[in-house]
N, C-alpha and C positions, 0 to 999 in steps of 0.2 A: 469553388463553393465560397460566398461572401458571407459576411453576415448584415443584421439590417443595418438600413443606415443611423437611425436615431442610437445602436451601439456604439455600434462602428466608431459614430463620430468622438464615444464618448468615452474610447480607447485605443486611441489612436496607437499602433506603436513608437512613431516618433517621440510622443507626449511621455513615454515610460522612461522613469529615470535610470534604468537597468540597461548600461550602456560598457558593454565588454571595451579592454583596452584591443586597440587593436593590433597589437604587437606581442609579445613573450612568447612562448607555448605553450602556456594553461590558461585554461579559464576559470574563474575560481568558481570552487566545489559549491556554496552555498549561493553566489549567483546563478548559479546554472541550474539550481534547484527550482529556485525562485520563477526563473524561466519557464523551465517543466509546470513549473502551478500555473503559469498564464497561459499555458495551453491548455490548462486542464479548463481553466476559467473562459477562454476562449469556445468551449464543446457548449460552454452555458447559451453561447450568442449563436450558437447553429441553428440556422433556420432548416435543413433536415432533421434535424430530431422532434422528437414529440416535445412538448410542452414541460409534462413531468421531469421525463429525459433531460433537458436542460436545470430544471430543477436540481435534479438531485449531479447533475457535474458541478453545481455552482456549492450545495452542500458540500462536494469532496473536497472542492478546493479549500473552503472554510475549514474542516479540518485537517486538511494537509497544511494548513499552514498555522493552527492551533500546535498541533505538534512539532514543527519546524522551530517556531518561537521556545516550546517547553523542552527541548533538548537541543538540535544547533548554535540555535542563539544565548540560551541559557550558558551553554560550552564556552561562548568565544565570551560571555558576562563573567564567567568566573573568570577566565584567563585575564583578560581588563582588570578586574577586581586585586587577582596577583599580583597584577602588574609584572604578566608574563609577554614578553616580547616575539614569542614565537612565530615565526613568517609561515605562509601557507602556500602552498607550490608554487603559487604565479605572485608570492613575493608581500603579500598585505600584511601588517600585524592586525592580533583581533580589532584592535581600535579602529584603524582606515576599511575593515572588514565588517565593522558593525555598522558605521558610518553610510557604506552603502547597502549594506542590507534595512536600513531602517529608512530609508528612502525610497526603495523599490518595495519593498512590503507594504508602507502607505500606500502609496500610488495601489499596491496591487488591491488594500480593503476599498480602499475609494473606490475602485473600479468593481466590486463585488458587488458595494452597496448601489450603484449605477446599475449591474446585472439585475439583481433581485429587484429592481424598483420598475424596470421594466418587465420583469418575470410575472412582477404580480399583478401589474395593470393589464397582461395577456391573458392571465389564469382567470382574471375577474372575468373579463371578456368569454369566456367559455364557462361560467356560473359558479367560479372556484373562488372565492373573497376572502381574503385576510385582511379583518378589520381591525385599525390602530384605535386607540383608548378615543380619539378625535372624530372618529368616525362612527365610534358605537350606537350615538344615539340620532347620528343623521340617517344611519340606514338599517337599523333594526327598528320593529314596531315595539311599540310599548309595551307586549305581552313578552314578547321577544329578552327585552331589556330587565324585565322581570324575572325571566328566566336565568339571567345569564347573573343576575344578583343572589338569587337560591343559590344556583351551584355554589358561588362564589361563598357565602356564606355556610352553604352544609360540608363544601369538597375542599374549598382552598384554605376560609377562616382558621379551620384546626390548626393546619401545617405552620402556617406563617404565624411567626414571632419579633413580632416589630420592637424595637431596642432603643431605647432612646439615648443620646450621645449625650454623656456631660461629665464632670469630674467623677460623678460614682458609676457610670457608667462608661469603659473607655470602648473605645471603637475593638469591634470582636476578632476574631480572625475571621478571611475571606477563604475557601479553600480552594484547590486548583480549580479551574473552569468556572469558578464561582457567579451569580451572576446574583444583581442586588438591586432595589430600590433606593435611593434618599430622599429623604422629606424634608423641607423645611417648614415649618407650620407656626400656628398664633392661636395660642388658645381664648376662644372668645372669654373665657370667662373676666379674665386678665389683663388681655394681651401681650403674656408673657409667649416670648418665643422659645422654643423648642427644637431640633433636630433630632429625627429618628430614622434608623437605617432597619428595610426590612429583606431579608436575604430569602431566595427563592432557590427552595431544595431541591435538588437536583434529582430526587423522587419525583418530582412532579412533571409533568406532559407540558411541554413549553408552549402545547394548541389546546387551545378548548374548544371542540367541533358545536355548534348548536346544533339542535333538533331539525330533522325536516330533511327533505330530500335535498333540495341545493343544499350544496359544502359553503359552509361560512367558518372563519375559525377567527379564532381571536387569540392572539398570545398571552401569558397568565401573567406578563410585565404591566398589561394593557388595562388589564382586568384591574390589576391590585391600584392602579390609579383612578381607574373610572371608579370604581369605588371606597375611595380612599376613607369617604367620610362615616363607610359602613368599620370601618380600622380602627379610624381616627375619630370616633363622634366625639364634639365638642372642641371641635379645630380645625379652623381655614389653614385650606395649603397655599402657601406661599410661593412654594417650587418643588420641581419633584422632576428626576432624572434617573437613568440606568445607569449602570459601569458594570464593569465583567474586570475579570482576574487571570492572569497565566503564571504560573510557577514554575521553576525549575525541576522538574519532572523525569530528569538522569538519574540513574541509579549506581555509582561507582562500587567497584569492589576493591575491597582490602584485601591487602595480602594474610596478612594475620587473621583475618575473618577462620576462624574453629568451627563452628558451624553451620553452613553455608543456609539451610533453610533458616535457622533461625534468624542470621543475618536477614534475608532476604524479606522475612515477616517486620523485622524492624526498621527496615532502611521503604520498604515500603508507608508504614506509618510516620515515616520521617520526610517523605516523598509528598506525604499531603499537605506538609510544611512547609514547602521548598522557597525561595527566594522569592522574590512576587519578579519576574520579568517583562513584563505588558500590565497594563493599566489601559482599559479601554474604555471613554466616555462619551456618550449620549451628547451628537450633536448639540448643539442651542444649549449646554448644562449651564445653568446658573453660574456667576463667576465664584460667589459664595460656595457652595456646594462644590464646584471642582476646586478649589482649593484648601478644602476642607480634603479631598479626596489626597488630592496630590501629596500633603502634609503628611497623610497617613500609610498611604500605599507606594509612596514616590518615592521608595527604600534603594538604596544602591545603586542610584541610577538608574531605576526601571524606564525602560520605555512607555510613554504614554502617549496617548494618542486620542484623536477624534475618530471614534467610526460609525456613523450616519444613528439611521434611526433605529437599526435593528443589529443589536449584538451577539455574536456569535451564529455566524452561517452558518456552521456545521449541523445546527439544530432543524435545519429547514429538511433534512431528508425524511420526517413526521409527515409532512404535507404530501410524500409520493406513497405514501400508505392510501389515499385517497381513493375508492374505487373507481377510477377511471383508464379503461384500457384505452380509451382514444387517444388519450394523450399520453400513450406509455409506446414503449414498442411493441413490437408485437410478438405472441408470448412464443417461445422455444423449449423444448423441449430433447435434451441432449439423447440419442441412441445409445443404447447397449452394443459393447462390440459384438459383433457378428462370429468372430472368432469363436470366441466363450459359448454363445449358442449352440456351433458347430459341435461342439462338446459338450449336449446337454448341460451345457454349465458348470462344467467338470475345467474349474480354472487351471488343478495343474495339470492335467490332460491336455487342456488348451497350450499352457506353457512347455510344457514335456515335446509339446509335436515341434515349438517353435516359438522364437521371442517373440514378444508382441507390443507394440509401441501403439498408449491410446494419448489422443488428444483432448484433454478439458479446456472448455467447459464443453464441447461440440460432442463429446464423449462421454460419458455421467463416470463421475465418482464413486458412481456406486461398483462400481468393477474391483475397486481399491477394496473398498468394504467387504464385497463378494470373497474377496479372497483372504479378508482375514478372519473371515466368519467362518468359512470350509476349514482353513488351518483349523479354527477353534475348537469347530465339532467333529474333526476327522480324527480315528482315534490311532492312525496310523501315524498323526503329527507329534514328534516327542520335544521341540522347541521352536519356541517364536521370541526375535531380538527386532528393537521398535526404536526409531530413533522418534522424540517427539520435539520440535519448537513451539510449533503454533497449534491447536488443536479446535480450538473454538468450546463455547458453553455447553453445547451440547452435541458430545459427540459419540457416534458410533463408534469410532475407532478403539476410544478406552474403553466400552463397553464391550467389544471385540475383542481386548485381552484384558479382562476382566474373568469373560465365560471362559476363557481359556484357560489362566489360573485355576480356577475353579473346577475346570474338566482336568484337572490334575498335571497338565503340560507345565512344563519350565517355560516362563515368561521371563523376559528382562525390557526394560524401559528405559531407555537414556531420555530422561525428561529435562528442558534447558529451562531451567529457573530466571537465567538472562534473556528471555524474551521478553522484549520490550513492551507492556504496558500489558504484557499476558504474564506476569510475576504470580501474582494472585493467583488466577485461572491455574496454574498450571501448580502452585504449589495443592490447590483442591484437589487435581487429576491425583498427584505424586501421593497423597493421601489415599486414595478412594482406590489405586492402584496399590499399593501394600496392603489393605486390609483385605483385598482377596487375592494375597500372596504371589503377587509380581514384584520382582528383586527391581526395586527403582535403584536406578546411579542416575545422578545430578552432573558427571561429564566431570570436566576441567573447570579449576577455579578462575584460570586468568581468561581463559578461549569457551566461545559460546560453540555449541553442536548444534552446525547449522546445516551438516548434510540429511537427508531426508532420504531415510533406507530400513527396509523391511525386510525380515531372514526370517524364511518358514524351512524347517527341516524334517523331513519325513522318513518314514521308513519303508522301503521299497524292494520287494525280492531278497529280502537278509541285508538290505546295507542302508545308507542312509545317501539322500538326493535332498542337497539345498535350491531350494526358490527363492529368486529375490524381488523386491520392485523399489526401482533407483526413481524418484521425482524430482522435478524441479522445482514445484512448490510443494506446499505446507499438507500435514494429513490435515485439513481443515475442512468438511464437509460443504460448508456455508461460501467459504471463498472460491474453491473449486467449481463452484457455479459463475463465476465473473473473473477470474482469472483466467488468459490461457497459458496452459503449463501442460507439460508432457509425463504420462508415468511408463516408464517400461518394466515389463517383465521378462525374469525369463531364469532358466536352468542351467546354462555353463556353468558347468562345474570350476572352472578359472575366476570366476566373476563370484562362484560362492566362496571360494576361499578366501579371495580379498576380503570381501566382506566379512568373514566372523574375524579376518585379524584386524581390522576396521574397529568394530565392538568389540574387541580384545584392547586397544589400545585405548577406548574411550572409559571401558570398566575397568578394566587394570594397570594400563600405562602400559600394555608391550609392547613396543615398539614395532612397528610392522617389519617384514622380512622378505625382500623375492616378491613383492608385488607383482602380479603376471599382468592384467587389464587397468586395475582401476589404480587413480592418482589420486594422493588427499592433499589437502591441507590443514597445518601449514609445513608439511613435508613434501615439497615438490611442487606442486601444481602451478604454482608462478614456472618455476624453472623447465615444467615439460610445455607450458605454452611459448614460451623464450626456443626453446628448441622447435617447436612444429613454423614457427615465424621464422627462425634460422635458417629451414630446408626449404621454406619460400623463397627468402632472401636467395639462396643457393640453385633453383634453379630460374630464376630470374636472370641471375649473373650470366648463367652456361645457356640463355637467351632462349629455353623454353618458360610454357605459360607461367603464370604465378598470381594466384588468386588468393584473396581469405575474403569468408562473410561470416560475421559474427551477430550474437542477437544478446541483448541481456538489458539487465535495467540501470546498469551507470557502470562511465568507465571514468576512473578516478587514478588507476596507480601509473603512480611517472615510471617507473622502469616500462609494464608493457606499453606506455604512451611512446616512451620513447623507441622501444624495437618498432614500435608499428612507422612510425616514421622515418626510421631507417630502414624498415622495408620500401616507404614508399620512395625513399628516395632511390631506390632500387628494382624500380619498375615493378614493385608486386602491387595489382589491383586492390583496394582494399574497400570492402562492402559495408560499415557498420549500421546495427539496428538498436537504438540507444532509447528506451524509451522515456528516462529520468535523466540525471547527472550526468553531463561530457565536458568534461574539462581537454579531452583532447581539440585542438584548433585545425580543422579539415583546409582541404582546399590550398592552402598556402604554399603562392612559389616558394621552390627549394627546398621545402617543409615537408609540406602534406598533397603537394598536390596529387597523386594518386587515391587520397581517402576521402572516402564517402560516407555521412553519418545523416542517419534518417529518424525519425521519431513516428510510432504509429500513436495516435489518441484516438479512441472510440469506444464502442460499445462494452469489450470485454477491454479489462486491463491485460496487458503486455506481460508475462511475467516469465517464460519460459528462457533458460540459459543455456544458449548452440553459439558452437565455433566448429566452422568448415574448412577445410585447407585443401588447395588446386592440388598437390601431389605432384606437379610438375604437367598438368593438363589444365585447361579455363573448366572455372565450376559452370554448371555442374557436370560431374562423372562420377562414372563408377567408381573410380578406385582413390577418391577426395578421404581423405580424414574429414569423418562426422563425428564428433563428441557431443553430449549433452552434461551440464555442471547443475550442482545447487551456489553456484559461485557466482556471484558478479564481479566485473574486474578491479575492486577496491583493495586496499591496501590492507581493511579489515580482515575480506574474506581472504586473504593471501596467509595474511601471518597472524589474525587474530583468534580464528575461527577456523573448526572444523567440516572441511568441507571435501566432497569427492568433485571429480573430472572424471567419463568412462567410452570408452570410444565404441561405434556402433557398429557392429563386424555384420549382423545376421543383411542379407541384400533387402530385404524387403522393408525392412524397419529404415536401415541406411537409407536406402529411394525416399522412402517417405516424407522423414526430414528432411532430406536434401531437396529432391524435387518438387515437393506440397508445401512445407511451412516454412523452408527459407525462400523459396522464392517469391511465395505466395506476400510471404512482410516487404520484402524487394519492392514487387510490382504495385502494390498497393500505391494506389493514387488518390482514393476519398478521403483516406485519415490520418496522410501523413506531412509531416513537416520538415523542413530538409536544413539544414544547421550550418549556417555561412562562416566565414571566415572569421567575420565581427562579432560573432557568438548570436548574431540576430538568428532567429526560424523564420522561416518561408512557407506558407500553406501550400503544396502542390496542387496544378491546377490539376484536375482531370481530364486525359484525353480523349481522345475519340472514342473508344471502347472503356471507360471509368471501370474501374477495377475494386470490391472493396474485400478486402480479405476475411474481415466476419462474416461478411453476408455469403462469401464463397464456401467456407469450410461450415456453414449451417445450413447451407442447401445442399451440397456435395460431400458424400461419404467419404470418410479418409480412407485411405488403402485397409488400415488395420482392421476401419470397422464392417468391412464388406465380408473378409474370408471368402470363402468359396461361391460365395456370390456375384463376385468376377468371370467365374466360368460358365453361369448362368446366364449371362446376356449384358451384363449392368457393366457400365461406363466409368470412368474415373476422368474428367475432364485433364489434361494435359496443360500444367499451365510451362508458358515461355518467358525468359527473362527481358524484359520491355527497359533496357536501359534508362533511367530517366536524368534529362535533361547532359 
């Protein structure tokens, strides 16, 4: 699959200054990030996708790398600033680490703004027009143009407060993402000059669609210049340019911090403060004008920079709200497990017969829901424990143990106040959850609670039977549509006891005891995947098979970096599926040569966390160690973060994952990228039979969701492991 050539030529990879050494045995963490976003930005230049589609991957990249800047690089700016010297696994200090991060980041917005510029001359071509302040009045009519002056005067005039820059008036604060006008002007009456800065609220819809059936949009940067003089009557503009803002956007905790919400309320208020780290300006700006900017915003060293004509991409995912299915994919609609049905819906009935392993997004979320809603209103349930990180704006889940509380059950909430850029969100939920009497705990002050587990306890024939469901991702209603992540359920009584001493150690600090199934961190979990690679290594040695395939979204820690290499240096296969961050260096004689690391980019984002191990047979088989984590292999989730690891005994849930979604990421040839020695990607071509794994697991039912609909006639396609290359 190529993309066009007028792209192509205009990002080339040669041409990227994002050039791994080719020697040590890491590759650095935030390079290889950066990496992952030019893939991401590369889905932008697919000529299979729809129009939109491309669209809004060119929007993600935009804010992946928005955020990148307001927390990684903000990281390695303070450590500069210390004038802390600290090396980072493959040996840079922040300084030679900024140096090439702020070289490959160019390069990567230049290439955005290349994307979008051809994005939009295609969207035109199918009657979609995003018109610049230059453009407004070559291709709107005059009534049109009239129109677009009301709004502007009845909708935008109120908001905007244009500021004039002089000694009583000094330059304002810009706030994170900020994004602003500058003027420079001559008032006629005079000819006294002036400077006035007008900041565009982040209230405001970055598109103003006009009237009529064709989609015309014009951005409200465009607007406020095209009519400057309705701002500014009584003064020629001289010059007139954008800039945008990025701040340090980390949240560090104290140790002293007493108490943590209120902390959290202030350090966010302190957050809209934060350091200014990026300065972005409008192509062609005035020399006057950016250096008036520079002066002002060019604090600590911030990085500035030129980024074309339109600032801030992330804002372009407005324009896939757009009603057009043609240029969308085509729409999906995830099944309800079969299972559950079988059960007139009766989920622990469902759970009670047998675990049950669903797949999202191919699977709906709503099964999650389903079952905490039955907890809520069954009056045989006498406890529900919630671990939450992410939950999203509007969710059912706290509305689920909300009615719960309320229907008189003991609820408890481990809500993580350290999710990142859900601080706020989640301090609303921790609220809204106590006032219909759910016991919130906030976790650990130093470690964030990033496992993702759900304990319903019932009452059954005089005793009590706990249900659990262990995810990979987030109770997140919203993401669980574009994420794929795995939820399992199920009633082992082994698996529930881990789990309340789990939430025992998160609410009270007890130390867990006798673990039977599940492994957390940061008690273990490095050290029992150190042990499952050991019994690889071991029967490697004694010259039977010896496989691992693993799947997650970044591998970062040098201890498993290095087991895994000494596996490979000991004949164990090694399969990885990385779809962000790989600092491990594949491929390399005497190294790596036995590991394999693959990146899926597509439709659904990658999110689900399996590690498989041969058992001393070639995967797959029966009798393979399948685990699923909320852990990716970073150094964070090892030792900073609370996280589980739990191994998948029931056969049908095991087959699943092993035979459907790890091989299924394996075999994938449409969307994957294969990660070379030089830390360069390689777009796999497709072979003879192209393979794409979304489009597999959204036209073919997973084992889960059929149930006894297997026995009924209906087919599970068999997929086989297609070696590649």
């Amino acid at each position: 699959m190529t993309r066009p050539a007028h792209i192509a030529a205009s990002i080339r990879e040669d041409d990227d200054p994002f050039e791994p050494s080719t020697s040590g045995r890491y590759f650095n963490r935030e390079l290889s990030w950066l990496a992952f976003n030019r893939r991401v930005l590369e889905e932008a230049c697919n000529p299979a996708h729809p129009l939109l589609e491309r669209l809004r991957f060119l929007s993600i990249s935009g804010s992946n790398l928005d955020e990148f800047f307001m927390v990684r690089v903000a990281g390695l700016k303070g450590q500069q600033i210390l004038e802390v010297e600290a090396r980072s696994a493959d040996g840079l200090t922040p300084t030679q680490q900024l140096n090439a991060i702020t070289a490959a980041a160019d390069k990567l917005l230049m290439d955005q703004e290349t994307v979008w510029r051809d994005i939009r001359h295609a969207l035109a071509d199918t009657g979609l027009q995003v018109l610049g302040s230059s453009r407004v009045d070559a291709v709107l009519s005059a009534e049109e143009i009239a129109w677009l002056e009301t709004h502007f005067r009845e909708q935008l005039l109120p908001i905007l407060t244009p500021q004039a820059l002089d000694p009583a008036h000094p330059f304002p604060f810009m706030p994170n993402k900020g994004l602003a006008v500058m003027f420079d002007l001559m008032r006629l009456s005079d000819d006294e000059p002036i400077r006035e800065l007008v900041m565009l609220s982040a209230s405001m819809r970055r598109f103003v669609r006009l009237p009529g059936e064709q989609a015309r949009y014009v951005a409200i940067e465009s607007i406020v210049k095209r009519f400057s003089h309705v701002l500014f009557p009584g003064y020629r503009v001289l010059g007139a340019a954008e800039f945008r803002v990025l701040r340090d956007s980390d949240i560090e905790i104290e140790e002293e911090a007493e108490d943590l919400v209120r902390y959290f309320a202030n350090a966010i208020k302190r957050r809209r403060r934060g350091r200014v780290i990026r300065l972005e300006l409008e192509t062609g700006m005035p020399d006057a004008l950016e250096n008036a900017l520079r002066g002002e915003l060019g604090e600590a060293g911030a990085l500035i920079t030129e980024s074309g004509s339109f600032l801030g991409i992330g804002d372009l995912d407005q324009l896939y709200e757009e009603d057009r299915p043609d240029l969308k994919f085509p729409p999906f609609t995830p099944r309800f497990p079969e299972r559950i049905r079988e059960f007139g819906g009766d989920c622990f009935a469902a759970i009670r017969s047998k675990d049950i392993i669903v797949h999202h997004p191919y699977e709906t979320f709503d099964v999650v829901l389903a079952f905490l809603k039955q907890a809520a209103n069954d009056p045989d349930v006498v406890a529900i424990k919630q671990t939450l990180y992410r939950a999203g704006k509007q969710s059912a889940v706290i509305n689920a143990l909300i009615a719960a509380a309320e229907a008189g059950k003991s609820v408890t909430a481990v809500v993580e106040l350290k999710a990142r850029f859900d601080e706020e969100q989640n301090m609303l939920w921790a609220s809204a959850l106590e006032r219909a009497g759910v016991q919130v705990v906030y976790g650990f002050i130093d470690w964030k609670t990033h496992a993702k587990i759900s304990m319903v306890v019932r009452r059954e024939g005089g005793q009590f039977r706990t249900y659990c469901h262990f995810g990979t991702g987030n109770y997140h209603p919203i993401t669980a549509r574009i994420y794929t992540d795995l939820s399992f359920f199920t009633a082992d009584p082994r698996i529930g006891r881990d789990a309340a001493q789990v939430f025992n150690y998160i609410t009270g600090y007890v130390e867990p005891q006798g673990m039977e199934l599940l492994v957390i961190s940061p008690r273990g979990l490095r050290d029992r995947l150190i042990e499952l690679i050991d019994a690889e290594i071991a029967f490697a040695r004694a010259g039977k098979p010896a496989a691992i395939w693993a799947k997650m979204n970044s591998v970062v820690d040098p201890a498993i970096i290095e087991k895994l290499y000494e596996a490979s240096g000991a004949g164990v296969e090694i399969d990885l599926v990385v779809r962000g961050i790989c600092c491990l260096r594949p491929k390399v004689p005497g190294m790596s040569d036995n590991i394999r690391v693959k990146s899926v980019i597509g439709r659904f984002l990658e999110h689900s966390r399996i590690a498989c191990f041969g058992n001393g047979a070639a995967l797959p088989n029966d009798g393979a160690h399948v685990l699923i984590s909320s852990a990716d292999w970073m150094p964070r989730n090892f030792d900073r973060r609370v996280e589980y690891m739990l191994p998948l005994i029931n056969e049908t849930v095991h087959d699943q994952v092993l035979d459907q979604v790890m091989v299924a990421n394996l075999i994938d040839d449409e969307q994957s990228w294969e990660l070379e020695p030089d830390g360069s990607y390689v777009r796999l071509k497709p072979g003879d039979k192209p393979f794409n794994l979304h489009r597999y697991f959204m036209t073919n039912p997973s084992l889960s969701g059929r149930g006894a609909a297997l026995a009924e006639g209906g087919e599970v396609p068999t997929l086989s492991l297609r070696r590649q290359g």
